[in-house]
KEDRENVO-565845 format. One line per 4 residues: number of its first residue (from 1); their letters; for each residue z, y, x of N, C-alpha, C. Coordinates in nm, 3 decimals, decimal comma. Atoms other than C-alpha are relative to their C-alpha. Layout:
NUM) a) Z Y X Z Y X Z Y X; ...
% end
This chain:
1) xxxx) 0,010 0,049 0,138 -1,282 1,838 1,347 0,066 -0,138 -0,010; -0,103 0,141 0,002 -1,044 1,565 1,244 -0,158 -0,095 -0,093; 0,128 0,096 0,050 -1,284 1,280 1,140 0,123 -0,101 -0,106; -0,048 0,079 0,079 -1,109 1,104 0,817 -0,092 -0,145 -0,138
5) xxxx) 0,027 0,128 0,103 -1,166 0,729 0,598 0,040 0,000 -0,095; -0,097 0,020 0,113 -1,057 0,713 0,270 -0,040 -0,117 -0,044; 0,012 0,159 0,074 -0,990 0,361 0,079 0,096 0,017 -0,034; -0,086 -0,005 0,056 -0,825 0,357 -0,236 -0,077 -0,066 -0,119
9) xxxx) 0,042 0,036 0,102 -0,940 0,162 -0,555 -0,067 0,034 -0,118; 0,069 -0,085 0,107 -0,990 0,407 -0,787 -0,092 0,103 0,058; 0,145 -0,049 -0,085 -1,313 0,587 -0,748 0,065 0,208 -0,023; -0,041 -0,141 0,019 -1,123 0,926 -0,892 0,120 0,059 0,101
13) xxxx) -0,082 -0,053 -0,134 -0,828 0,932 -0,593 -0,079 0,023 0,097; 0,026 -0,032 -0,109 -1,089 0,878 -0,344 -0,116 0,120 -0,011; 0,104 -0,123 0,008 -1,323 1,198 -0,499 0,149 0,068 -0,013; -0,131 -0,126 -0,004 -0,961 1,388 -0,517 0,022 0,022 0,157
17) xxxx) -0,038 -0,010 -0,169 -0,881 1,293 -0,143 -0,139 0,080 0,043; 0,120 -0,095 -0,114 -1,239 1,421 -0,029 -0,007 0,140 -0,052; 0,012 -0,156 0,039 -1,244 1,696 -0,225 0,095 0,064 0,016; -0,107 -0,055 -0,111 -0,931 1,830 -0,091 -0,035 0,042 0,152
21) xxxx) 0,036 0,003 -0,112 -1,014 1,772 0,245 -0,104 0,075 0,035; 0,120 -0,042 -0,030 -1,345 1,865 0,267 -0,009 0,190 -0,048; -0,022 -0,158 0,030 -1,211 2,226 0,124 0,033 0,092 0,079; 0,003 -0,043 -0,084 -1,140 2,277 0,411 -0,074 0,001 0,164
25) xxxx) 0,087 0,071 -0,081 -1,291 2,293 0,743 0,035 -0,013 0,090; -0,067 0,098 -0,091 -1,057 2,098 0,950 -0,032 -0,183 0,008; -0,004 0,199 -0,014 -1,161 1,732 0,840 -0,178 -0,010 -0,070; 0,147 0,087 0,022 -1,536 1,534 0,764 0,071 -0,130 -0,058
29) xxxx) -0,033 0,157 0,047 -1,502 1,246 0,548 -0,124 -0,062 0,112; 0,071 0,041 -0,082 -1,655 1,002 0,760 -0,097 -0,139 -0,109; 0,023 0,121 0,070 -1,697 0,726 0,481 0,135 -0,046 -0,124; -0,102 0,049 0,126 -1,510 0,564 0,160 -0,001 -0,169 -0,028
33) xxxx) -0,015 0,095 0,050 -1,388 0,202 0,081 0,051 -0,032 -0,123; -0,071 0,028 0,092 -1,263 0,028 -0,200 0,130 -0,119 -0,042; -0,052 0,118 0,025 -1,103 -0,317 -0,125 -0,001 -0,043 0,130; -0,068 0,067 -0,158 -1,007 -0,533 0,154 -0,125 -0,007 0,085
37) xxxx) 0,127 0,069 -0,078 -1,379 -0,659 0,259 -0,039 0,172 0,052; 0,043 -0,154 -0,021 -1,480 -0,258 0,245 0,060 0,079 0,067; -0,074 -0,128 -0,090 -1,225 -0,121 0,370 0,001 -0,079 0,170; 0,017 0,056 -0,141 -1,241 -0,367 0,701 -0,102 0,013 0,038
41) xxxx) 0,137 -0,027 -0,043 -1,611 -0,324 0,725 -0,007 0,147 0,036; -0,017 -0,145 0,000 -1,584 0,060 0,725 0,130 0,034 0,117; -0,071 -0,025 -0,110 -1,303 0,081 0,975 -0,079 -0,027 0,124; 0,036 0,095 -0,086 -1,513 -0,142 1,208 -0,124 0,062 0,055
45) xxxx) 0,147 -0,077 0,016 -1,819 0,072 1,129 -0,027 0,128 0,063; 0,018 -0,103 -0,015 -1,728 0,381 1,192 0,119 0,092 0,089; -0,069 -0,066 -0,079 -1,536 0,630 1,443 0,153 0,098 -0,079; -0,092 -0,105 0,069 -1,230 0,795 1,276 0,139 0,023 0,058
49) xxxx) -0,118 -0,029 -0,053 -0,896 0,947 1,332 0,065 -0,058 -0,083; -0,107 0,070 0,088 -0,709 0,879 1,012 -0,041 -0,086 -0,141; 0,082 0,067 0,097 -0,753 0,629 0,740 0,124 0,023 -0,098; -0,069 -0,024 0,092 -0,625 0,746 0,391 0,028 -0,165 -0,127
53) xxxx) -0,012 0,132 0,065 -0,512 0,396 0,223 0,091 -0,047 -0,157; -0,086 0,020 0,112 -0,409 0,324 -0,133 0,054 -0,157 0,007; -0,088 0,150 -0,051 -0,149 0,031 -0,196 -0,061 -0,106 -0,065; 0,001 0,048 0,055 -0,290 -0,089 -0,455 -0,167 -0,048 -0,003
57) xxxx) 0,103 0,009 -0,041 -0,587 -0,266 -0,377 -0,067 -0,166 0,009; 0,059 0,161 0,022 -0,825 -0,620 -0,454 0,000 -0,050 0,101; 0,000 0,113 -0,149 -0,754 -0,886 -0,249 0,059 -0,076 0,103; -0,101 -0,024 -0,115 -0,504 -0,785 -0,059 0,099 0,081 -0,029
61) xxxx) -0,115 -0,088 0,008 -0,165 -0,611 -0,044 -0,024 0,126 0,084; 0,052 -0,102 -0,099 -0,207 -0,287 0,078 0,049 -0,010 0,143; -0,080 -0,018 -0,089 0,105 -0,332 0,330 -0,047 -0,099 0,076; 0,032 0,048 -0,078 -0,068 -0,644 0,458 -0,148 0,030 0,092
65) xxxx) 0,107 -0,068 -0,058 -0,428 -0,424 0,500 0,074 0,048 0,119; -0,068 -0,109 -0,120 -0,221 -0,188 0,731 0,018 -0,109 0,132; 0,000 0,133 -0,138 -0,117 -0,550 0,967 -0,164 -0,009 0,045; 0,128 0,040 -0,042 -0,456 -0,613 0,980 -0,107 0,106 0,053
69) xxxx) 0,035 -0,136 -0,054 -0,590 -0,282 1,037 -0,004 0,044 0,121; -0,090 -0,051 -0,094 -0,328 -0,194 1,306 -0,071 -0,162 0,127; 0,057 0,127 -0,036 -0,448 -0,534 1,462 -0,148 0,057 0,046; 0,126 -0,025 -0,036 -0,792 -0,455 1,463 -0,040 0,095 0,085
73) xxxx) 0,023 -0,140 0,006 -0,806 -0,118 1,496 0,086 0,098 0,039; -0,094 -0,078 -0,004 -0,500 0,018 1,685 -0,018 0,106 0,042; 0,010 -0,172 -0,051 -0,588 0,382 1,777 -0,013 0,079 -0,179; 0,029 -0,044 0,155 -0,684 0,431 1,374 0,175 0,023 -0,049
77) xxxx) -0,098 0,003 0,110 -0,403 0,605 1,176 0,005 -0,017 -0,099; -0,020 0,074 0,145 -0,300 0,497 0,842 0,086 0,078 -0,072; -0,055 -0,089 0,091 -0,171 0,738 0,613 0,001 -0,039 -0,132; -0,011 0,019 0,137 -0,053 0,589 0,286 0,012 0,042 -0,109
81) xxxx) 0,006 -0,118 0,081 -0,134 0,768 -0,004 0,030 -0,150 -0,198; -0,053 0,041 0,090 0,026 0,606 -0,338 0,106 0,066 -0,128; -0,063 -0,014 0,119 0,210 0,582 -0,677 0,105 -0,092 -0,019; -0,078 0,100 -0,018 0,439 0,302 -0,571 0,136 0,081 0,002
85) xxxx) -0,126 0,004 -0,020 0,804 0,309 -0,578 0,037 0,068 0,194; -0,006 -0,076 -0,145 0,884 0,523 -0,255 0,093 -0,092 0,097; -0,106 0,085 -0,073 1,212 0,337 -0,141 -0,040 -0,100 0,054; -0,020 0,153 -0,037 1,077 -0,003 -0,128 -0,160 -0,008 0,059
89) xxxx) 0,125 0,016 -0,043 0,723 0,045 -0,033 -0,037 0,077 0,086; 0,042 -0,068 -0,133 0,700 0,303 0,253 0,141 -0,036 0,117; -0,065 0,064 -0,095 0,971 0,133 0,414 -0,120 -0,124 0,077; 0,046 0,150 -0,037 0,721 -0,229 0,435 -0,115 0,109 0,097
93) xxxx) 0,124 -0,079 -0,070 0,430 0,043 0,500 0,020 0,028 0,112; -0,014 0,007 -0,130 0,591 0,161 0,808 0,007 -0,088 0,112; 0,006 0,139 -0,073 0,695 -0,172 0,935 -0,135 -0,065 0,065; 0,160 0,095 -0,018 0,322 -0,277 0,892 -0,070 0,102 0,070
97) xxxx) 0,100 -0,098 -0,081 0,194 0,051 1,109 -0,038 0,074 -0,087; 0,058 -0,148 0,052 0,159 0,315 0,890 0,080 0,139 0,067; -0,025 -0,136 -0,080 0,181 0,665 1,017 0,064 0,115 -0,082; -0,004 -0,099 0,102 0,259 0,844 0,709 -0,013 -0,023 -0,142
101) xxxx) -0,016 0,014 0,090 0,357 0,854 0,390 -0,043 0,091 -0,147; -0,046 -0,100 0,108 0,255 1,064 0,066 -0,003 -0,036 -0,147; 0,057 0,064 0,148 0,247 1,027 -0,310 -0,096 0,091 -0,055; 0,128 -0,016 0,017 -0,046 1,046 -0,488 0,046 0,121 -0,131
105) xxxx) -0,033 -0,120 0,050 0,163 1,318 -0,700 0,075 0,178 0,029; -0,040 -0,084 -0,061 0,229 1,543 -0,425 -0,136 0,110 -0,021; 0,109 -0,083 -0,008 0,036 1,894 -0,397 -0,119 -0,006 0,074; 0,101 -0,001 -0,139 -0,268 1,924 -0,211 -0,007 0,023 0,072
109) xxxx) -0,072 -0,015 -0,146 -0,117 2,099 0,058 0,060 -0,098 0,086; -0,055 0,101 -0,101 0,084 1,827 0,154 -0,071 -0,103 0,023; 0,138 0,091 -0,092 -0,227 1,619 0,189 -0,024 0,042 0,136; 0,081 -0,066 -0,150 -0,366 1,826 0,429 0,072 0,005 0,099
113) xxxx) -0,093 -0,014 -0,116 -0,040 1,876 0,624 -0,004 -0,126 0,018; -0,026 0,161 -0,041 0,027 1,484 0,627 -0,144 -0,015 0,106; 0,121 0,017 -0,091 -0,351 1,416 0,768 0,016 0,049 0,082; -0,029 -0,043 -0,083 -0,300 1,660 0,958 0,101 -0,049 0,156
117) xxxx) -0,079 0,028 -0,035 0,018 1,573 1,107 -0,025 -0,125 0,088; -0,023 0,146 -0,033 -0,066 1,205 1,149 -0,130 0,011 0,092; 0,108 0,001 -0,146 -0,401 1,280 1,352 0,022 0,048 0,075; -0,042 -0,063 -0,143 -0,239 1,478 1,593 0,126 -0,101 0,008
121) xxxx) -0,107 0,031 -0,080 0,036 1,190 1,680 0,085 -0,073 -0,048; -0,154 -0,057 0,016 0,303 1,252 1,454 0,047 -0,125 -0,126; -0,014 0,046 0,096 0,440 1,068 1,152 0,085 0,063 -0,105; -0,045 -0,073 0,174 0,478 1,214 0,785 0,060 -0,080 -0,062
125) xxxx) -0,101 0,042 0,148 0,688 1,161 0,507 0,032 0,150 -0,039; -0,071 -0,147 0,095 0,816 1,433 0,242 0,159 0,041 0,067; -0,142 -0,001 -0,043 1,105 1,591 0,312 0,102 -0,067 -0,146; -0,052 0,064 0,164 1,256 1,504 -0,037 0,043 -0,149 0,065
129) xxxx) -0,026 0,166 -0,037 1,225 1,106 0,070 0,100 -0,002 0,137; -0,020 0,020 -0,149 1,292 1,175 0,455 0,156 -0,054 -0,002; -0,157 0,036 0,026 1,716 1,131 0,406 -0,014 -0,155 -0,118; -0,006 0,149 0,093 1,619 0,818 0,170 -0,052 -0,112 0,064
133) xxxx) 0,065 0,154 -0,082 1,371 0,632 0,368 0,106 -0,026 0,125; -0,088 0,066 -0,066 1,639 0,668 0,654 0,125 -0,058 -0,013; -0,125 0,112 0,054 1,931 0,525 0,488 -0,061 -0,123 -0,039; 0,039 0,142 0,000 1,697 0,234 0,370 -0,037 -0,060 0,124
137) xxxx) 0,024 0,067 -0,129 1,590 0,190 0,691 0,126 -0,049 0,110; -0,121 0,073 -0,099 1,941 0,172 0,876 0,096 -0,072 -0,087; -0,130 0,096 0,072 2,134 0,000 0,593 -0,086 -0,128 -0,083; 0,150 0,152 0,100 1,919 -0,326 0,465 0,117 -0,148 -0,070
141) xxxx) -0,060 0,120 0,107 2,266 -0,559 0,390 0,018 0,002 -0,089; -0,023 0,017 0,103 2,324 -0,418 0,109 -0,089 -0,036 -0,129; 0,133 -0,013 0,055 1,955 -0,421 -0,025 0,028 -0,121 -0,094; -0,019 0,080 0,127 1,856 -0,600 -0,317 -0,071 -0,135 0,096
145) xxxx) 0,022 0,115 -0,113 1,762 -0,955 -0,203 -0,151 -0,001 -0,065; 0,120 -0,025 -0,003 1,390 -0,886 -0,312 -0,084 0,075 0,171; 0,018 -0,064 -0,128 1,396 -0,672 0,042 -0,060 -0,101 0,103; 0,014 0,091 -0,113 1,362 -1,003 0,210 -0,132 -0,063 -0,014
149) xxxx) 0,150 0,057 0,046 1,034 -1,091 0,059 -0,057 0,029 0,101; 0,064 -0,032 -0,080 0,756 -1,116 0,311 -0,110 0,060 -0,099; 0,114 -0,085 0,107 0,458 -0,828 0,183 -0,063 -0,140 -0,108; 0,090 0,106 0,099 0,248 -1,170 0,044 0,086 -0,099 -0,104
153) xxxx) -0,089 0,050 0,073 0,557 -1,329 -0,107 0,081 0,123 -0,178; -0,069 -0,178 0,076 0,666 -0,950 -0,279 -0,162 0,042 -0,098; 0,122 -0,037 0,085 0,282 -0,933 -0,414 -0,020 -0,097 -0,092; 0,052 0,070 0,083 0,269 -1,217 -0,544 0,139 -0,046 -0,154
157) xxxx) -0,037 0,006 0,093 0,556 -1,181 -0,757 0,026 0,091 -0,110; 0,014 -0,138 0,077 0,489 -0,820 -0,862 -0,153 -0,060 -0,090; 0,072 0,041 0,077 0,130 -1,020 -0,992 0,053 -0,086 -0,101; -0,134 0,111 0,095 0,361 -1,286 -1,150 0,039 0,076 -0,139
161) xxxx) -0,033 -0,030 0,131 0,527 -1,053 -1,345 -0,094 0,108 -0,079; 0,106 -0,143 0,093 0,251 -0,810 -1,473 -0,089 -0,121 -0,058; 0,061 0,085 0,048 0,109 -1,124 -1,601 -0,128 -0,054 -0,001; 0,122 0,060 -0,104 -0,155 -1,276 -1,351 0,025 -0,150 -0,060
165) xxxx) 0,055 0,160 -0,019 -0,217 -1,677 -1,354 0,012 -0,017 0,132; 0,005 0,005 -0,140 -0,162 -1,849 -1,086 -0,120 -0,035 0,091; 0,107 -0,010 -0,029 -0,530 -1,930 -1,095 -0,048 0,154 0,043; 0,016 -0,081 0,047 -0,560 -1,590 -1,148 0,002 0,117 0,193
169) xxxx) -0,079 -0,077 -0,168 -0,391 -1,456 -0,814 -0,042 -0,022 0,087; 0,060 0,057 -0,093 -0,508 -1,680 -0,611 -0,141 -0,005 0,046; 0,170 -0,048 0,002 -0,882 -1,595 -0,714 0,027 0,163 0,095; 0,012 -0,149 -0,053 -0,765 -1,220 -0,635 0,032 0,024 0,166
173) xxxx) -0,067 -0,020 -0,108 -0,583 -1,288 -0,310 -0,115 -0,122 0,114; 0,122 0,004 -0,073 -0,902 -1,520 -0,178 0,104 -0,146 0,107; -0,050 0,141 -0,039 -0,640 -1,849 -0,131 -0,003 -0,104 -0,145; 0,051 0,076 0,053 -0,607 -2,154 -0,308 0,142 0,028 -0,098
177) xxxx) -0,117 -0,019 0,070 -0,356 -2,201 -0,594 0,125 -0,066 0,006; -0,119 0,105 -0,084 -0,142 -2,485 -0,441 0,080 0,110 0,093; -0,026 -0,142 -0,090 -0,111 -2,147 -0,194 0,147 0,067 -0,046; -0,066 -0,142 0,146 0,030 -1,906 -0,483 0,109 -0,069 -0,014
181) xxxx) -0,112 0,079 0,034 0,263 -2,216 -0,582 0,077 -0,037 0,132; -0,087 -0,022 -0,063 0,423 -2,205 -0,232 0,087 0,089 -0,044; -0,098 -0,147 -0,019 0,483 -1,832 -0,245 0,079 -0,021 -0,120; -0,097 -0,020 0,097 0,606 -1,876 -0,581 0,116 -0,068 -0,006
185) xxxx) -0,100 0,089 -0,038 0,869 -2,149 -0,482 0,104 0,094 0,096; -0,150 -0,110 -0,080 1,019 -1,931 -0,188 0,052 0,150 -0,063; -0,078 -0,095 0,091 1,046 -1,645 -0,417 0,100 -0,029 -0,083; -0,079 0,052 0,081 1,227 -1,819 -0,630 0,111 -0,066 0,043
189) xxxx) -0,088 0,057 -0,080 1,434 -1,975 -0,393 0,061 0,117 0,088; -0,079 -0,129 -0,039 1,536 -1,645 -0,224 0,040 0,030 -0,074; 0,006 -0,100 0,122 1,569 -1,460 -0,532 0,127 -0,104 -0,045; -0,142 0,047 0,111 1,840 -1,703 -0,668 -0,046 -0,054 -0,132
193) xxxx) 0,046 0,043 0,066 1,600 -1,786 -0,955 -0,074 -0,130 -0,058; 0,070 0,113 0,049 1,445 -2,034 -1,199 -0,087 0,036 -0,090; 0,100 -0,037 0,093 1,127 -1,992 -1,378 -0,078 0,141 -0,042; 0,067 -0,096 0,012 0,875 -1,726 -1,461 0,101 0,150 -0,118
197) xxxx) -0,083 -0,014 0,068 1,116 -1,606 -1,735 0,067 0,144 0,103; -0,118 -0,095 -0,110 1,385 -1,504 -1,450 -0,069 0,108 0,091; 0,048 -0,081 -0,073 1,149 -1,347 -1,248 0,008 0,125 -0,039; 0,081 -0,112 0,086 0,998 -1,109 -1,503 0,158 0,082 -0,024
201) xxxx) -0,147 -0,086 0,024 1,375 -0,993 -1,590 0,031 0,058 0,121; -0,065 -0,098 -0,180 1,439 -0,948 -1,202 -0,098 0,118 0,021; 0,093 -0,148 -0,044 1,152 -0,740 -1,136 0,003 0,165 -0,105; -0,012 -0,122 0,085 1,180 -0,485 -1,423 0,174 0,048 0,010
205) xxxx) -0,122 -0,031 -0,005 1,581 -0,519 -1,357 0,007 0,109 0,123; -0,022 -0,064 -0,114 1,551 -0,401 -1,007 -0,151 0,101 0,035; 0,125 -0,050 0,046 1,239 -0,206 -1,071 -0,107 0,032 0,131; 0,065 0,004 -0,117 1,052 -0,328 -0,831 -0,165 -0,013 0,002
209) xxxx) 0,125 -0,040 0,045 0,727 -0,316 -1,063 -0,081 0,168 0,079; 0,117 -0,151 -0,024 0,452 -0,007 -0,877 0,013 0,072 -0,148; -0,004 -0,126 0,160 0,463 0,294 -1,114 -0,146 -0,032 -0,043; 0,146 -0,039 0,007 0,039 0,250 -1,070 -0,020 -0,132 -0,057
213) xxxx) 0,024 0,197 -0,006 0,087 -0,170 -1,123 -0,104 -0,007 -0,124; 0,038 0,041 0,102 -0,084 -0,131 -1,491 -0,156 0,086 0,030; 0,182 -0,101 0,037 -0,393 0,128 -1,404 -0,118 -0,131 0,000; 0,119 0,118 -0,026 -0,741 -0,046 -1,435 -0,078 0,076 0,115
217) xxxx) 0,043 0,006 -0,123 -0,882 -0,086 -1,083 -0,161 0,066 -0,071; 0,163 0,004 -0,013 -1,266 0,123 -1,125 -0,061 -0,030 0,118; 0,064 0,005 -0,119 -1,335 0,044 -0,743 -0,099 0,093 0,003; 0,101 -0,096 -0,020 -1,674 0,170 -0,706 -0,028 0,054 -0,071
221) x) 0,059 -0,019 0,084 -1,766 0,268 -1,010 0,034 0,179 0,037
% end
């Protein structure tokens, strides 16, 4: 019996993920998180093979959960399950130790195969993406110069432009706001830009906004 974690924000992906799973009788949910503190307590807590992880998530960047995870917890797989932009976000995901990739608008089959897949070893992705994620992965000069963002520099200007505060961010991300006003300086200084203005045009230019960026987070509810 594959022993699986799910942590994802919304309380209706992570009753879709179990109820999938549990339809069959290859996997046991073992437990459910919602956010950075939950989902690290629950890894820590409990015995599992694969941990199903949404990107989008309080606190924290999902792609920097996965560092910290992989850190903690390296025998745990990490199977990213999302609504993000595929190109630019299961590239960082892999980087940061993820095992697997799916979107959260794939069939339910390819849940089960991905889990699958990724607790015995292996590492998933669609086939659809598979020829995309490896051209982004072996060609990166031509990339947009957003590519160079580090995950906490790339979150905090995807909050930027969906129209956070920098109080605002810095409450969510659990630093100070002098913090936020680094990252927002070297973004802006990579990026070639000046002012909140330029940003907001770059990010919707190069559409580097999450398809999911606007849902409202129910966590537990």
């Amino acid at each position: 019996m594959i022993k699986v974690a799910i942590s994802d924000a919304h309380s209706v992906i992570r009753s879709g993920v179990r109820g999938t799973l549990e339809a069959t009788d290859e996997f046991t949910v073992v437990g459910e998180a919602y956010d950075r503190d939950s989902t690290l307590a629950l890894v820590h807590s409990i015995d599992a093979d694969v941990l199903t992880l949404g990107l989008i998530m309080p606190g924290v960047s999902g792609v920097e959960l996965i560092e910290l995870i992989r850190k903690d917890c390296p025998s745990l797989r990490v199977l990213v399950l999302t609504r993000r932009s595929e190109e630019e976000w299961a590239v960082r995901a892999f980087k940061s130790g993820a095992s697997g990739f799916v979107s959260k608008f794939s069939p339910a089959a390819d849940l089960v195969a991905a889990v699958r897949k990724v607790a015995r070893g292996g590492i998933y992705v669609s086939l659809a993406f598979a020829d995309q994620l490896a051209c982004s992965l072996d060609n990166r000069v031509d990339a947009s110069p957003h590519h160079g963002l580090s995950g906490r520099e790339l979150d905090v200007l995807v909050r930027i432009a969906s129209g956070e505060s920098l109080d605002a961010i810095a409450h969510a991300l659990g630093v100070s706001k002098k913090t936020i006003g680094t990252h927002k300086a070297h973004v802006l200084e990579k990026l070639g830009l000046q002012g909140d203005a330029a940003l907001v045009r770059y990010v919707y230019s190069h559409k580097v906004i999450p398809d999911d960026s606007s849902e409202e987070v129910d966590a537990r509810e």
